[in-house]
MIMAR-739820 format. One record per residue: residue number from 0; residue in one letter; x, y, z of N, C-alpha, C in turn. Coordinates in steps of 0.001 Angstrom, whole numbers, plus 500000, padded with zeros to 6 digits. Layout:
! MIMAR-739820
[NUM 'A' [X Y Z] [X Y Z] [X Y Z]] ...
This chain:
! MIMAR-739820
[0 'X' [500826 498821 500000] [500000 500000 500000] [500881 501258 500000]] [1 'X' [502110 501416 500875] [502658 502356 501025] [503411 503028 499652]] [2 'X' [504174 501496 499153] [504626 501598 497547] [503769 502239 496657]] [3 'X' [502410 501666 496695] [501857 502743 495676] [501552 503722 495424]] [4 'X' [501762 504626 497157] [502227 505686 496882] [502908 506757 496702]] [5 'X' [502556 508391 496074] [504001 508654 495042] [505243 508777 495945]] [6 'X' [506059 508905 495174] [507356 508615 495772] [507384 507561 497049]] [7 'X' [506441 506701 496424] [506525 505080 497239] [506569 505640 498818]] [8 'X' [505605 506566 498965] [505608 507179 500247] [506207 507356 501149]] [9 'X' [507241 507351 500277] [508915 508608 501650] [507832 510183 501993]] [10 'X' [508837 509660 503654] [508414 511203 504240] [508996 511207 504426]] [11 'X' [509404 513349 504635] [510284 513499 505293] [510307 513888 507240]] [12 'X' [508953 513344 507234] [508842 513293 508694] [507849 512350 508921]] [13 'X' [507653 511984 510103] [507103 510958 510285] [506266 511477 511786]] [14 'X' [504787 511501 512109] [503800 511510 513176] [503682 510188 513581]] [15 'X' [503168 509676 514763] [502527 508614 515401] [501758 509012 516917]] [16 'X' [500858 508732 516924] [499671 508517 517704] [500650 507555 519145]] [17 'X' [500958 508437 520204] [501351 507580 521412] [500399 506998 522249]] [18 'X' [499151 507090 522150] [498064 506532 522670] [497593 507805 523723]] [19 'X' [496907 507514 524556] [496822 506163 524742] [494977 506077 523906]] [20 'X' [495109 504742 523896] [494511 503468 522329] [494641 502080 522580]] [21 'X' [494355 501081 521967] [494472 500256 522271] [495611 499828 522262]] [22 'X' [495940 499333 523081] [497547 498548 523771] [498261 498048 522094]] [23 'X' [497653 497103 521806] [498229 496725 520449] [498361 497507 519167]] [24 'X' [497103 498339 519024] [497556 499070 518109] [498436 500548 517900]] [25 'X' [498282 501374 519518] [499237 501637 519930] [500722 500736 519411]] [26 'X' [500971 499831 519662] [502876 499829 519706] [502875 499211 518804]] [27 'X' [502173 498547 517280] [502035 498684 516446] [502314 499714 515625]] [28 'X' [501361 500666 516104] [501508 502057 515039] [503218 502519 515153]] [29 'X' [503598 502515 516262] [504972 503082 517124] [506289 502441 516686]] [30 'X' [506008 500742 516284] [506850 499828 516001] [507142 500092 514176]] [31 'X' [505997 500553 513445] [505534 500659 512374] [506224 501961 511871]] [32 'X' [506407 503253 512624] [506724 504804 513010] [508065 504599 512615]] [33 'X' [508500 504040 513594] [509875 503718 514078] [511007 503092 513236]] [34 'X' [510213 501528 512074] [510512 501184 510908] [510802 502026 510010]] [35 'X' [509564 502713 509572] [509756 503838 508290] [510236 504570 508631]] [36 'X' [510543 505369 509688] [512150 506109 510042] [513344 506091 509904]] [37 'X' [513696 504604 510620] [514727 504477 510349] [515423 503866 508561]] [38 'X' [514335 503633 507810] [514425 502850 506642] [514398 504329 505554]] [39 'X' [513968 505301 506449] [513686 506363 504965] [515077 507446 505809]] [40 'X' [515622 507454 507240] [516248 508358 507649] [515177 509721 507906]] [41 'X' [514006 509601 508246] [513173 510590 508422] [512811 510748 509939]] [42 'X' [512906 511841 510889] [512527 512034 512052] [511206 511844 512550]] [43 'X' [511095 511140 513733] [509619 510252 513806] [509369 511185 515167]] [44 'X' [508197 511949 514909] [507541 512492 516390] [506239 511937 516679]] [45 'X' [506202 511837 518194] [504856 511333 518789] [503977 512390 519172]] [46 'X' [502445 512171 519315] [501908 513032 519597] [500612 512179 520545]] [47 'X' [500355 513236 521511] [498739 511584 522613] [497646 512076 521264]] [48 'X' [497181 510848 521655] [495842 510855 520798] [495296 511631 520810]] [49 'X' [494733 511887 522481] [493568 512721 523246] [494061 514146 522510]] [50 'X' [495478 514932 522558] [494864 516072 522471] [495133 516369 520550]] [51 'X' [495306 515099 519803] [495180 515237 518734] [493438 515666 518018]] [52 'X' [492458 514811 519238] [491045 514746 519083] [490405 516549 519667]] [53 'X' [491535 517343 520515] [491185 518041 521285] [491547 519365 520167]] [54 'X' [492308 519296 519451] [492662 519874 518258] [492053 520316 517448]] [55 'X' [491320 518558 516896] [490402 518842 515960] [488909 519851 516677]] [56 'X' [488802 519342 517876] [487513 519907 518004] [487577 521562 518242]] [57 'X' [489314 522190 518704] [489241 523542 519013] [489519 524186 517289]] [58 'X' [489640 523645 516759] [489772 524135 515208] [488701 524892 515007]] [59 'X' [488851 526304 514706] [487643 527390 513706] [486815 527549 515032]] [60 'X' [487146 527361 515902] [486063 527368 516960] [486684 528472 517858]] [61 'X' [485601 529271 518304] [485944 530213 519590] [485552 529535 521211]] [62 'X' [486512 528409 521094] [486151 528118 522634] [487563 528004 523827]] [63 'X' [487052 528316 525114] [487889 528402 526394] [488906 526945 526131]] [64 'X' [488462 525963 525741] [489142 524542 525888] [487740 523537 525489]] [65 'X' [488177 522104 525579] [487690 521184 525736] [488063 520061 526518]] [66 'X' [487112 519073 526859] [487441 518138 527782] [487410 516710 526569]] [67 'X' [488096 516242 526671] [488361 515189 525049] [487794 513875 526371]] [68 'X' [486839 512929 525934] [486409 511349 527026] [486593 510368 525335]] [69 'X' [487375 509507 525790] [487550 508439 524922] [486813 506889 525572]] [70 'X' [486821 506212 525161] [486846 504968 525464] [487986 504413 526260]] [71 'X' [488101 503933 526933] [489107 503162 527775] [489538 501585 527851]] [72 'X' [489641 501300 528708] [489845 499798 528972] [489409 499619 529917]] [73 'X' [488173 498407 530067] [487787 497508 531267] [486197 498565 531968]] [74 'X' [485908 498946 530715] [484966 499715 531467] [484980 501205 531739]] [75 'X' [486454 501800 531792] [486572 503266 532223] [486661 504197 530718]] [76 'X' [487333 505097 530789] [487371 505920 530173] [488220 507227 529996]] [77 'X' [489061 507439 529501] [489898 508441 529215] [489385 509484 529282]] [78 'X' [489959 510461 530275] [489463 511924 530054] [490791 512854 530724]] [79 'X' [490666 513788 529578] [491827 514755 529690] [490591 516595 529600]] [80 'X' [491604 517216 529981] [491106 518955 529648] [492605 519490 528766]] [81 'X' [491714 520104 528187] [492983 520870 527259] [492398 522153 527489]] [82 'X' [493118 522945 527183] [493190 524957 526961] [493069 524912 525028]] [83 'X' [493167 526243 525051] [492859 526586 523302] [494430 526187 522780]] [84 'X' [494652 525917 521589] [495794 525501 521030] [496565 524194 520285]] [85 'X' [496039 522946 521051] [495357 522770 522308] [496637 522445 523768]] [86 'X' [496379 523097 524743] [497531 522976 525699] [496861 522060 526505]] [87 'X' [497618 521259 526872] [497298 520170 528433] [496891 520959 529474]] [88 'X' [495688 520688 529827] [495399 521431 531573] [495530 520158 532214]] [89 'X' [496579 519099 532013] [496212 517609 533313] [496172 516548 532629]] [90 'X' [496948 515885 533363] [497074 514447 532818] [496226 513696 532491]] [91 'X' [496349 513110 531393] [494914 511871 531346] [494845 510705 532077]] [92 'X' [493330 510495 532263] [493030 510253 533337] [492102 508771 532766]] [93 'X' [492417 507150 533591] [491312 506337 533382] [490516 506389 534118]] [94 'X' [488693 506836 533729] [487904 506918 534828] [486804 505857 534681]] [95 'X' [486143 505562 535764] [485087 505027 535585] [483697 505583 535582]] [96 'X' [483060 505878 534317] [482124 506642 534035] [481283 507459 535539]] [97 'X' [481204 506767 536431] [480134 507478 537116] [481842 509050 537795]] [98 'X' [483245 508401 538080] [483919 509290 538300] [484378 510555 537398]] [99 'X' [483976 510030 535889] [484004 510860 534870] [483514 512011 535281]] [100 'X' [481864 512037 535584] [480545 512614 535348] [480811 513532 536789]] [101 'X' [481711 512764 537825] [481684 513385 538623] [483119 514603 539012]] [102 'X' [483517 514603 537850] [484967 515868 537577] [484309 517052 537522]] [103 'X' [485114 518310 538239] [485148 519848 538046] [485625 519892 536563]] [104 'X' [484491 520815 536316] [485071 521705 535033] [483389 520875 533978]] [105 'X' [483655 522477 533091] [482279 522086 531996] [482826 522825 530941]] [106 'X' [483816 521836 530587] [484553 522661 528920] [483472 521546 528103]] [107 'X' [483537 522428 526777] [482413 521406 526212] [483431 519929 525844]] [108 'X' [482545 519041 525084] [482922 517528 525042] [483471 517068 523496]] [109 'X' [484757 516408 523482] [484783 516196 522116] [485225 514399 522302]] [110 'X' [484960 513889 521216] [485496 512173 522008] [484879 511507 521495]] [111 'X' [484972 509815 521379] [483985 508832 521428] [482934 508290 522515]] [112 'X' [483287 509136 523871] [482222 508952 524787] [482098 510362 525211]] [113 'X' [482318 511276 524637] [481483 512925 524727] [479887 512686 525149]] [114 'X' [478931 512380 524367] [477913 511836 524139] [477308 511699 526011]] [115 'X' [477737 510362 525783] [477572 509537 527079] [478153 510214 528332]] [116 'X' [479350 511297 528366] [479727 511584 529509] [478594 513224 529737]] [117 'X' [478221 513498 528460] [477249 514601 528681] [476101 514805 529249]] [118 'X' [475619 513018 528888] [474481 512529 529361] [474306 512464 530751]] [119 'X' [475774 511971 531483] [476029 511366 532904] [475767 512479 533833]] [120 'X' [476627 514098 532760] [476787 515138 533821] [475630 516295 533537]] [121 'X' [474594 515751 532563] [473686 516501 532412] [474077 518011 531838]] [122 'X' [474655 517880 530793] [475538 519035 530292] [475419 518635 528945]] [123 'X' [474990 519448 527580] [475078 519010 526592] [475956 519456 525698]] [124 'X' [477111 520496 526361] [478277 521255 525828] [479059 520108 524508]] [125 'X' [479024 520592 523135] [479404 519390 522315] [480253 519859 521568]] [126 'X' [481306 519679 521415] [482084 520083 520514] [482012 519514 519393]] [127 'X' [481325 518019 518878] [481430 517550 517958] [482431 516819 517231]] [128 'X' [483537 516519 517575] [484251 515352 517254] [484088 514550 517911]] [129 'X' [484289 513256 517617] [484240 512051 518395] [485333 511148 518521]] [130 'X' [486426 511241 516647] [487293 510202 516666] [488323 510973 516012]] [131 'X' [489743 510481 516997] [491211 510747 516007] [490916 510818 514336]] [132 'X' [491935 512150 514010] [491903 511505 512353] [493075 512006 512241]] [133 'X' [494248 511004 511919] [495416 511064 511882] [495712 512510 510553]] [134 'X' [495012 512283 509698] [494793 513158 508597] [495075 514416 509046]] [135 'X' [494317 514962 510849] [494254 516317 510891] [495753 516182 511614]] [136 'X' [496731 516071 511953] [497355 516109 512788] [498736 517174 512092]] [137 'X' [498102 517484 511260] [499030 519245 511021] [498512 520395 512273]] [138 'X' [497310 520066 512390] [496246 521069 513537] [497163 521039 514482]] [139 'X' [498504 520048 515222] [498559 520112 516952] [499888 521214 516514]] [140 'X' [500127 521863 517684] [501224 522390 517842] [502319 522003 518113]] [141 'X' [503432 522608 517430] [505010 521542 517511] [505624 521343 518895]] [142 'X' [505251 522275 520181] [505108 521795 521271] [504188 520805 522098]] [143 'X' [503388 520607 521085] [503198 518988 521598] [503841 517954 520679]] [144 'X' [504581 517799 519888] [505174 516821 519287] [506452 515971 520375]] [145 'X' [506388 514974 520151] [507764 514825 521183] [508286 513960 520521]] [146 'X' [510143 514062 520671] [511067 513286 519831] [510857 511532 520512]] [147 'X' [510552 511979 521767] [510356 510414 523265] [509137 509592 522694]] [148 'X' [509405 508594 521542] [508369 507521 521546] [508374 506528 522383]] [149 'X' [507299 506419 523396] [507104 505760 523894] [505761 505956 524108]] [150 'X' [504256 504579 524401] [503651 504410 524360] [502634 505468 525955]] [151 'X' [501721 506043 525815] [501115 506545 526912] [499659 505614 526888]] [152 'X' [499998 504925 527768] [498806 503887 528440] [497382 504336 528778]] [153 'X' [497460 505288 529947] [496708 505999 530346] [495995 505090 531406]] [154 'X' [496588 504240 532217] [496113 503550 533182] [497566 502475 533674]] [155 'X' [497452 502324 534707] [498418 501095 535093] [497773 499894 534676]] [156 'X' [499014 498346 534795] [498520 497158 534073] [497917 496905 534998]] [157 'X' [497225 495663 534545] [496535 494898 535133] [497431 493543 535662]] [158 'X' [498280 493099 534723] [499147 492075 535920] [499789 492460 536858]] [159 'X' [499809 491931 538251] [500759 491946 539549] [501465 491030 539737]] [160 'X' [502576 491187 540717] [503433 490197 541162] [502927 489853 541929]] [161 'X' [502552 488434 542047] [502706 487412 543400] [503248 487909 544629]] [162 'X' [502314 488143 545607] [503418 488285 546852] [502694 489271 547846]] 
């Protein structure tokens, strides 16, 4: 796929999505990043998902920030706040919907569980995106790019040590 396109699709830079996403396709995408980098000599930057989604939704828009709620793992749910730009106001966070609903702050909602977390907090603030599109990811600012690939989880594992 990549061959067929032009110039057999050399870049001279290279984006990847650090998650957090699903575990596999996360370090997939990263393992994948990392290949065509080093094979074309092109510099590979990471960027989190969340405020790639937080991007799209502050685009053309006159708003304070947004609160980006993704889907999670095991039931919870990713939720971050960004400022205009989009700047990090706080780490992302795995919640479990009813702790979602129950966070300070009413920036409107952009995400795959926007929807549902609007519903929870009785707030219908919508920004209207729902899903990453790698496509927009000229939108983030080069201070969020980072040279450090490595995967952002957005929750601790689930295996423990014995003991």
């Amino acid at each position: 796929m990549i061959a067929g396109l032009p110039g057999k699709g050399r870049a001279d830079r290279i984006l990847v999505s650090l998650g957090p996403g699903s575990f596999t396709g996360v370090r997939i995408g990263i393992a994948t990043a990392r290949a065509l980098g080093l094979a074309w000599q092109a510099p590979v930057l990471g960027y989190p998902t969340l405020a790639l989604v937080a991007a799209m939704a502050l685009a053309g828009r006159d708003l304070s920030g947004v609160t980006v709620c993704m889907t999670g793992g095991h039931g919870e749910w990713f939720v971050q706040d960004f400022g205009p730009g989009p700047v990090l106001l706080g780490p992302v966070q795995s919640l479990v919907p009813e702790a979602a609903a129950g966070r300070n702050g009413r920036l409107p909602l952009a995400g795959s569980q926007a929807t549902a977390l609007a519903e929870r907090r009785g707030d219908h603030s919508w920004a209207g995106i729902t899903l990453p599109d790698a496509a927009q990811a000229g939108l983030l600012p080069t201070g969020i790019l980072s040279e450090t690939i490595s995967p952002i989880y957005g929750r601790g594992p689930d295996a423990r040590l014995p003991g």
